[in-house]
KOLMARFI-723888 format. One record per residue (C-alpha): residue number from 1; residue in three letters; chain; x, y, z. Coordinates in nm, 3 decimals. Example, Ala and Ser with C-alpha at 12.3 -4.5 7.8 and 13.67 -1.06 7.14 Angstrom:
! KOLMARFI-723888
<1, ala, A, <1.230, -0.450, 0.780>>
<2, ser, A, <1.367, -0.106, 0.714>>
END
This chain:
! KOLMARFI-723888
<1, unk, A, <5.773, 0.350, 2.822>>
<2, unk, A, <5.951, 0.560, 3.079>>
<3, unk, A, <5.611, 0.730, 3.164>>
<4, unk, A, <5.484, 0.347, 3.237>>
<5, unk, A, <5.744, 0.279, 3.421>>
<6, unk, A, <5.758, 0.602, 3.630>>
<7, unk, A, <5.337, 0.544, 3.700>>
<8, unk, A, <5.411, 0.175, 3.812>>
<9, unk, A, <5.689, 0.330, 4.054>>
<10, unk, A, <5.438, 0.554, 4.185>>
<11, unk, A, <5.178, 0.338, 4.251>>
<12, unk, A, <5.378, 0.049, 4.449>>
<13, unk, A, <5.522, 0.358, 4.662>>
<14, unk, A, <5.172, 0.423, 4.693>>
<15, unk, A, <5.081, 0.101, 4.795>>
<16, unk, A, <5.377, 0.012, 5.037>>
<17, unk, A, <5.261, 0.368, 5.205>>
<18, unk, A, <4.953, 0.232, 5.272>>
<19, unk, A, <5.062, -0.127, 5.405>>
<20, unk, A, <5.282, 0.016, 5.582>>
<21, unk, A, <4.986, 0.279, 5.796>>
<22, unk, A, <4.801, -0.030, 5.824>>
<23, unk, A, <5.037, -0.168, 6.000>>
<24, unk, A, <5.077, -0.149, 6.374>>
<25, unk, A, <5.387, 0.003, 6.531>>
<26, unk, A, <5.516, -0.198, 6.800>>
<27, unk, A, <5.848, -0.099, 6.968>>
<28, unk, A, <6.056, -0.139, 7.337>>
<29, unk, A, <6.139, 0.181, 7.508>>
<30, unk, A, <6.429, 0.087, 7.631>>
<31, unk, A, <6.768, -0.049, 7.479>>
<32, unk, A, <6.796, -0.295, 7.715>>
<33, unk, A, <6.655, -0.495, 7.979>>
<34, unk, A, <6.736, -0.679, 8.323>>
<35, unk, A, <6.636, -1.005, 8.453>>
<36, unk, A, <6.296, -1.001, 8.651>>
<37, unk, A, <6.334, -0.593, 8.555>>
<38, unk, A, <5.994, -0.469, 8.464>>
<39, unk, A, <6.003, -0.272, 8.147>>
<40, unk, A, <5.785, -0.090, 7.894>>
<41, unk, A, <5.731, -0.159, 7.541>>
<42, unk, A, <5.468, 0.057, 7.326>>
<43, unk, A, <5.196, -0.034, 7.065>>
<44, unk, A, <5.024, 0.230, 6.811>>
<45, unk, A, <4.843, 0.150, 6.538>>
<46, unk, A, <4.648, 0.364, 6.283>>
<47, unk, A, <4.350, 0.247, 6.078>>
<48, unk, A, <4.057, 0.389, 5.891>>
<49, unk, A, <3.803, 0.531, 6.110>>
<50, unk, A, <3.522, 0.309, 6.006>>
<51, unk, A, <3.742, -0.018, 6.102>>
<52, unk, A, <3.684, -0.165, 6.468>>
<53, unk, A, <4.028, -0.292, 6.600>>
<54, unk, A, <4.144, -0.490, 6.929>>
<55, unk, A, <4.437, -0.494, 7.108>>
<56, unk, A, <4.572, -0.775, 7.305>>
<57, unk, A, <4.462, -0.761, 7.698>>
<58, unk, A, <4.714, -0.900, 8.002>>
<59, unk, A, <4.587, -1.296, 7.903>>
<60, unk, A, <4.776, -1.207, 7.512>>
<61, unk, A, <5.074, -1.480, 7.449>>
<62, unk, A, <5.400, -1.178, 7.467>>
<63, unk, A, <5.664, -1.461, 7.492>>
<64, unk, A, <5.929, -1.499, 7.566>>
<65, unk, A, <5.786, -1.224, 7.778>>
<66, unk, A, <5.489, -1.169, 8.077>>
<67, unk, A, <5.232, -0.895, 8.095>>
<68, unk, A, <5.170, -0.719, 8.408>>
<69, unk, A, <5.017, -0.396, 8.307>>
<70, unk, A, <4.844, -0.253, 8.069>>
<71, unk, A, <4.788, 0.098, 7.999>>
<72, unk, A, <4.538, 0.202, 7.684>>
<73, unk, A, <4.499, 0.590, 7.561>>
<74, unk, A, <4.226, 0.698, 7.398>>
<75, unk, A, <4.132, 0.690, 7.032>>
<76, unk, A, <4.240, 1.000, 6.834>>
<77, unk, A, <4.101, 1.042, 6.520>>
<78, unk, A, <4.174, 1.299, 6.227>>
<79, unk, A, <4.175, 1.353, 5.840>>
<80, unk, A, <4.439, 1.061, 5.835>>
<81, unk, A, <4.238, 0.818, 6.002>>
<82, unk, A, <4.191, 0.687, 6.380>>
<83, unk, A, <4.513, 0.663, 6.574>>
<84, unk, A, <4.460, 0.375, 6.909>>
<85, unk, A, <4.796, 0.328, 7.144>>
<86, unk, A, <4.887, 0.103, 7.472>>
<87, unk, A, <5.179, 0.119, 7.688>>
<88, unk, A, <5.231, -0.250, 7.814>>
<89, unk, A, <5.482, -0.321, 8.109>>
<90, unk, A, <5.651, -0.612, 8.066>>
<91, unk, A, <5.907, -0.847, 8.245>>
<92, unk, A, <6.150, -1.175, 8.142>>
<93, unk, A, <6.298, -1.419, 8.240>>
<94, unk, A, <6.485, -1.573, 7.957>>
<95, unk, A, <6.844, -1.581, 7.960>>
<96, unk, A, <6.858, -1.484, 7.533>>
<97, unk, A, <7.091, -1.224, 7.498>>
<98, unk, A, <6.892, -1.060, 7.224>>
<99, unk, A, <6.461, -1.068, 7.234>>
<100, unk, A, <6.247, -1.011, 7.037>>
<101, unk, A, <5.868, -0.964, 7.007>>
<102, unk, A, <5.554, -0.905, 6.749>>
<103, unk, A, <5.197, -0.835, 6.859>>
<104, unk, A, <4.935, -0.884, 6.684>>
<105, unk, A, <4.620, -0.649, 6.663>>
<106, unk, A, <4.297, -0.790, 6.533>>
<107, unk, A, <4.083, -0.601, 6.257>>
<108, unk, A, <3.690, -0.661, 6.270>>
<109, unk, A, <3.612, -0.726, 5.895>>
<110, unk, A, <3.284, -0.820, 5.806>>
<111, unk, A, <3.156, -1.151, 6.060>>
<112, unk, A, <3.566, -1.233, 6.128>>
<113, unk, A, <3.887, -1.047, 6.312>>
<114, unk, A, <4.180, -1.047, 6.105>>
<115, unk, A, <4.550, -1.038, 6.298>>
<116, unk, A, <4.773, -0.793, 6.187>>
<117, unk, A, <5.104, -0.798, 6.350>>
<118, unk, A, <5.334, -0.568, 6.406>>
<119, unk, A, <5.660, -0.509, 6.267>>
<120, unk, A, <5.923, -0.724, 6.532>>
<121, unk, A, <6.135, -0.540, 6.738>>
<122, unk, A, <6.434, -0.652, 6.944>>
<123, unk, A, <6.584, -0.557, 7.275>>
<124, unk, A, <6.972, -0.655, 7.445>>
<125, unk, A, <6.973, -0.856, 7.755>>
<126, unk, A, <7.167, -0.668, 8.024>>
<127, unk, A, <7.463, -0.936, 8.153>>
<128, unk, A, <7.545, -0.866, 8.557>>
<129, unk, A, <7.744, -1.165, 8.580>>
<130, unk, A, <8.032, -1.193, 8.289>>
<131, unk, A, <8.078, -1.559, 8.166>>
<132, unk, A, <8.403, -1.513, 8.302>>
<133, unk, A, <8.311, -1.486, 8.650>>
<134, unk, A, <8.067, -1.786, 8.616>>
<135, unk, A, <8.384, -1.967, 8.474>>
<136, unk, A, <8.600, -1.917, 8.753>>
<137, unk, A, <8.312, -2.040, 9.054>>
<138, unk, A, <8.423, -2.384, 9.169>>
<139, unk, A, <8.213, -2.573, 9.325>>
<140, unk, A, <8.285, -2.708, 9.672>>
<141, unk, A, <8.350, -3.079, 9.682>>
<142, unk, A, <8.358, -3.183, 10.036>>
<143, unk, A, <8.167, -3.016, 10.311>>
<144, unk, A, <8.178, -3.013, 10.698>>
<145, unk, A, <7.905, -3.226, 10.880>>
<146, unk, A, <7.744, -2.968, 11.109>>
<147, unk, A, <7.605, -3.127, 11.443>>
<148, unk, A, <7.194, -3.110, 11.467>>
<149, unk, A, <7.106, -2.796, 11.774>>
<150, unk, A, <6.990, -3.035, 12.077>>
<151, unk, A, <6.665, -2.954, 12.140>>
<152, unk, A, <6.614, -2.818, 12.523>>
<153, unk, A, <6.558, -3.073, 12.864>>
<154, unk, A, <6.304, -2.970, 12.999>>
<155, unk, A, <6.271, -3.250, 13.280>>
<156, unk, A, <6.652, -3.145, 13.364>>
<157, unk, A, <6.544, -2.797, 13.368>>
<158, unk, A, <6.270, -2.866, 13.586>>
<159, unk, A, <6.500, -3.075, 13.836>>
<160, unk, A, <6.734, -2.743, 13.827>>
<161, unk, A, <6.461, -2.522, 13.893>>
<162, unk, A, <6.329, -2.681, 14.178>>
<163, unk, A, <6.680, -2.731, 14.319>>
<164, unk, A, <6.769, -2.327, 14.300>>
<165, unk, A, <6.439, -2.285, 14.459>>
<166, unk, A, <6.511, -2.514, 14.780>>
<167, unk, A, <6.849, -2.368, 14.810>>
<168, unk, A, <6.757, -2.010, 14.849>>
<169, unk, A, <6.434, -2.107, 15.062>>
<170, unk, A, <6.723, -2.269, 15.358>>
<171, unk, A, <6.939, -1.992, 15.282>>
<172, unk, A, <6.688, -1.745, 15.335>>
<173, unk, A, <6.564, -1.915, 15.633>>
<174, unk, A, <6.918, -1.992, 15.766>>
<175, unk, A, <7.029, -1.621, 15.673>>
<176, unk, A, <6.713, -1.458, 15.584>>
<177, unk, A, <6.707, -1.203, 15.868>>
<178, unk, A, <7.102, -1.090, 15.821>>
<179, unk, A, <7.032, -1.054, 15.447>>
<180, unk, A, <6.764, -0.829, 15.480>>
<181, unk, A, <6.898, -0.621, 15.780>>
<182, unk, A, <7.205, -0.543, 15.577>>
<183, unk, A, <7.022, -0.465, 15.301>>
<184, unk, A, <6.856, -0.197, 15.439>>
<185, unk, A, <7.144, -0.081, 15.604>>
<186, unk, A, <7.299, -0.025, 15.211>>
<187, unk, A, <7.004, 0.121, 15.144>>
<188, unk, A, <7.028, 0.361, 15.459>>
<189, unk, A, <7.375, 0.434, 15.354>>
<190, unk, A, <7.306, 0.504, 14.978>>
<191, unk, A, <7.014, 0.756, 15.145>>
<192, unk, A, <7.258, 0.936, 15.345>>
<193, unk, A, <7.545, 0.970, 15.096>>
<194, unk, A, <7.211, 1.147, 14.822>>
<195, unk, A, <7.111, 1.396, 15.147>>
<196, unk, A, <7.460, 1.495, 15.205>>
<197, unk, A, <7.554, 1.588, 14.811>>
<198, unk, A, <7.225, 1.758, 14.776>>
<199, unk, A, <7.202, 1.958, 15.105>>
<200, unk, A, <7.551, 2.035, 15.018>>
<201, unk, A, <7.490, 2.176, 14.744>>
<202, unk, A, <7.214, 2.404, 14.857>>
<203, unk, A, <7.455, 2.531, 15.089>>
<204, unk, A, <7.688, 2.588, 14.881>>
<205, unk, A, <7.588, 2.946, 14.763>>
<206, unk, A, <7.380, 3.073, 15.073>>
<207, unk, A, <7.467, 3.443, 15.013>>
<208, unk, A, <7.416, 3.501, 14.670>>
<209, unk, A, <7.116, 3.606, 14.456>>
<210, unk, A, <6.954, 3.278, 14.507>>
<211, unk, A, <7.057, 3.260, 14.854>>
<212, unk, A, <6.763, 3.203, 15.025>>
<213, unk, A, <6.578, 2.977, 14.770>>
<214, unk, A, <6.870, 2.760, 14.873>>
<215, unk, A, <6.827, 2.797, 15.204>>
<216, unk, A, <6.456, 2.708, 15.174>>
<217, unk, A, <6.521, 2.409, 14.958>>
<218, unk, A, <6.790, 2.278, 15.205>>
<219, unk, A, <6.550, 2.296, 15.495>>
<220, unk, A, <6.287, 2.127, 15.296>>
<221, unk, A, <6.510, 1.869, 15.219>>
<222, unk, A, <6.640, 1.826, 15.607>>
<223, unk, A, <6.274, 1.777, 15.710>>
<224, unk, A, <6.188, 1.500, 15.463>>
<225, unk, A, <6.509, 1.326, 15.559>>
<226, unk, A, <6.458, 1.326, 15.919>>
<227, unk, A, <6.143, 1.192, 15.813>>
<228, unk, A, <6.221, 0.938, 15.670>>
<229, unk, A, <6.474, 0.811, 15.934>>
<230, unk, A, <6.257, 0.893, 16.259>>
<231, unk, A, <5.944, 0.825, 16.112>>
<232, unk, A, <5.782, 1.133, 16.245>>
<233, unk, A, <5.588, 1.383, 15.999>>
<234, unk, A, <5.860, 1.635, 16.024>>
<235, unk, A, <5.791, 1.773, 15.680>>
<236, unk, A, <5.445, 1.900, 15.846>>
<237, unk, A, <5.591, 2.032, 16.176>>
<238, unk, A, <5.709, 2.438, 16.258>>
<239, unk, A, <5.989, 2.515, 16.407>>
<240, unk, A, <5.851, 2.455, 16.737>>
<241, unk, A, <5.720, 2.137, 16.705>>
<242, unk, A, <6.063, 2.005, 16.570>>
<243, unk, A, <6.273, 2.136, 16.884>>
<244, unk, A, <6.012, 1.976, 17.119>>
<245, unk, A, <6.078, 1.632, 16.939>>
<246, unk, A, <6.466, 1.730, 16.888>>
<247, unk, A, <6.598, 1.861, 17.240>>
<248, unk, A, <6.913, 2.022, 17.142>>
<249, unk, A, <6.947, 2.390, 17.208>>
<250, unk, A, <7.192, 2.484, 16.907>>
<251, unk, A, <6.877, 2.336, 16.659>>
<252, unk, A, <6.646, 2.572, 16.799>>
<253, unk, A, <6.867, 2.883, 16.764>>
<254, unk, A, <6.993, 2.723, 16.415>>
<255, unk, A, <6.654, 2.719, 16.331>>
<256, unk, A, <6.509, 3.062, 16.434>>
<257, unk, A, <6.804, 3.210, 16.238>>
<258, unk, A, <6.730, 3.045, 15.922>>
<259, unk, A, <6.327, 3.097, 15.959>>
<260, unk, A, <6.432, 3.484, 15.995>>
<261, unk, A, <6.631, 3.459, 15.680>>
<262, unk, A, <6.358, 3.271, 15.514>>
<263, unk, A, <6.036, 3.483, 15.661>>
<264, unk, A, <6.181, 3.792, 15.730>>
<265, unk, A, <6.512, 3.826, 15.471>>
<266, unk, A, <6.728, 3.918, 15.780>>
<267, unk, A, <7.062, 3.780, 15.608>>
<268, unk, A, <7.322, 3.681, 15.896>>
<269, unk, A, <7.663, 3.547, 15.850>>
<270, unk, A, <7.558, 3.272, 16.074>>
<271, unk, A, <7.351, 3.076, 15.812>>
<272, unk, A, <7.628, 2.872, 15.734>>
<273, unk, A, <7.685, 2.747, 16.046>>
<274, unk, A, <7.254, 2.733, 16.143>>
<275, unk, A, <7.299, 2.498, 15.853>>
<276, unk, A, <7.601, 2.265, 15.939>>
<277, unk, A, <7.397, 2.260, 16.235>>
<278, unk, A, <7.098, 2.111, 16.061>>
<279, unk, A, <7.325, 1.910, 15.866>>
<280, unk, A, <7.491, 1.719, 16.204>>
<281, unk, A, <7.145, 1.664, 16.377>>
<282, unk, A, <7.075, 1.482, 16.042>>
<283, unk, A, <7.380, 1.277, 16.052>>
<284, unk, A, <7.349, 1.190, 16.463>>
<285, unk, A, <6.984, 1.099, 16.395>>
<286, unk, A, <7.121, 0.825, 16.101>>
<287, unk, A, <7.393, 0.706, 16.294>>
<288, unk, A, <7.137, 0.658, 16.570>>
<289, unk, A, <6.963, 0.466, 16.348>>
<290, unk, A, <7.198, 0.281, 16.192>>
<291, unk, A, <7.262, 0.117, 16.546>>
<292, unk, A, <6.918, 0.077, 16.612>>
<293, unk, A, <6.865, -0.167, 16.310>>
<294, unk, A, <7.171, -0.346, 16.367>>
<295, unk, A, <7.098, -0.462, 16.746>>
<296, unk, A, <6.739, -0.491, 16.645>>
<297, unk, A, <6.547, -0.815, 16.696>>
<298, unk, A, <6.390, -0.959, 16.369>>
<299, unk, A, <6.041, -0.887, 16.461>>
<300, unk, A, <6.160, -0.506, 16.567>>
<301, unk, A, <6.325, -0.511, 16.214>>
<302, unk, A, <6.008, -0.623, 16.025>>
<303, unk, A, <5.813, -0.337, 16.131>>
<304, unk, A, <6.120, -0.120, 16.061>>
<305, unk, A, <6.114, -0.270, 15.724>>
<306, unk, A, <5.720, -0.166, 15.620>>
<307, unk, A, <5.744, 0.140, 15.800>>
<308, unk, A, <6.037, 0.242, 15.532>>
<309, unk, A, <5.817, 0.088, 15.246>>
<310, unk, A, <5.525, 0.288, 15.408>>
<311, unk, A, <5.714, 0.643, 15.392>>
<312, unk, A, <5.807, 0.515, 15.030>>
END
């Protein structure tokens, strides 16, 4: 009797063995899970070699969960049989605070697929919002009537438009001229204060290593401004040609002393004062100017005006 019963034992151990390896193993790999949170859940099952099995695709019923990807391995087979494994990626929406889920894999027996599912496994629902918070949200009863955003007149706009535009056409033809002359009388003024800072500052240092790169830079810059205010190509002319348009006898010398500094490196202590010389011949010729445009008639300040836009 206890050999029966020992051989009985054996044999439904035997038996619950093999149920349980032809059974597929279905389980989440993860403890829990998140709202809309994709996660994973794995399916293995092993079989006999000579058994044709199928795993649910994408389109598979997975509730209370959704398929959106599917991964599949390939078949492994040994002495214990074929061994076929998926990795599905799966999301929820159900507020459950435990899930749970069996998949079933179909066997092809004979002309018919037998489902086999596989043992159910469950899986905690992460809470971010405690019923207690939810219990203390109050819900407002009243609210404020907010006015509607009035939608833009475009008739009034118009009307406004064409009223700013008939203004400034009289006042520019009432006041047109004055406007403009004083205008470029700020403008002459702006010019001025830029020459002096920079030719200042090339004169600052006229003795030092870089002595007479300043120099040369300060000239340069003397030329373009006188031509700018006289309108004459000075930038172009020599020394020559600038005292025969310039009649002042302490420009000339000023000049040959800075041209035998520049041409000829014979330093003298009187570049500083060949350049304040340069610098007041600058500022008499925009004073001169200055005058000129303010007693000027509007056609003489017109042509003053494009000849400015024209060295521009």
């Amino acid at each position: 009797m206890r050999r029966l019963l020992s051989f009985l034992l054996f044999t439904f151990f035997c038996c619950f063995l093999e149920a349980a390896a032809q059974q597929p193993q279905g389980r989440f790999l993860t403890d829990s899970i998140e709202v809309g949170k994709p996660f994973q859940y794995a399916l293995s099952f092993r079989h006999s070699s000579q058994v044709d099995v199928f795993f649910p695709d994408t389109s598979a019923d997975f509730r209370p969960f959704q398929v959106i990807k599917l991964e599949y391995f390939p078949t492994e087979t040994t002495s214990r049989g074929s061994l076929d494994s998926a990795v599905y990626t799966l999301v929820t929406f159900e507020l459950n605070k435990i899930q749970t889920l069996e998949v079933p894999v179909w066997t092809l027996t004979g002309r018919d697929c037998t489902a086999v599912y596989s043992q159910m496994d469950s899986i905690r629902l992460r809470e971010l919002i405690s019923p207690d918070a939810i219990d203390t949200l109050r819900l407002q009863t009243d609210t404020q009537i907010v006015p509607l955003r009035r939608q833009p007149n475009f008739p009034f706009m118009l009307l406004v438009s064409l009223l700013i535009l008939m203004i400034g056409t009289g006042v520019y033809l009432l006041f047109g001229e004055s406007i403009t002359k004083q205008w470029e009388l700020f403008l002459m003024f702006r010019r001025n204060q830029e020459f002096v800072k920079n030719f200042t500052r090339f004169t600052r240092d006229v003795n030092g290593v870089k002595g007479i790169d300043n120099v040369e830079k300060a000239v340069i810059l003397w030329k373009k401004y006188l031509q700018r205010l006289e309108r004459k190509p000075y930038a172009t002319y020599t020394t020559k040609e600038i005292t025969d348009n310039l009649s002042n006898a302490q420009l000339a010398e000023a000049l040959k002393s800075i041209d035998s500094l520049i041409y000829g490196g014979l330093a003298s202590f009187n570049t500083a004062d060949s350049l304040n010389i340069l610098r007041e011949v600058a500022l008499q010729s925009y004073r001169h100017r200055r005058i000129e445009i303010a007693q000027a008639t509007p056609a003489s300040s017109r042509t003053y005006q494009k000849s400015s836009q024209n060295d521009r």
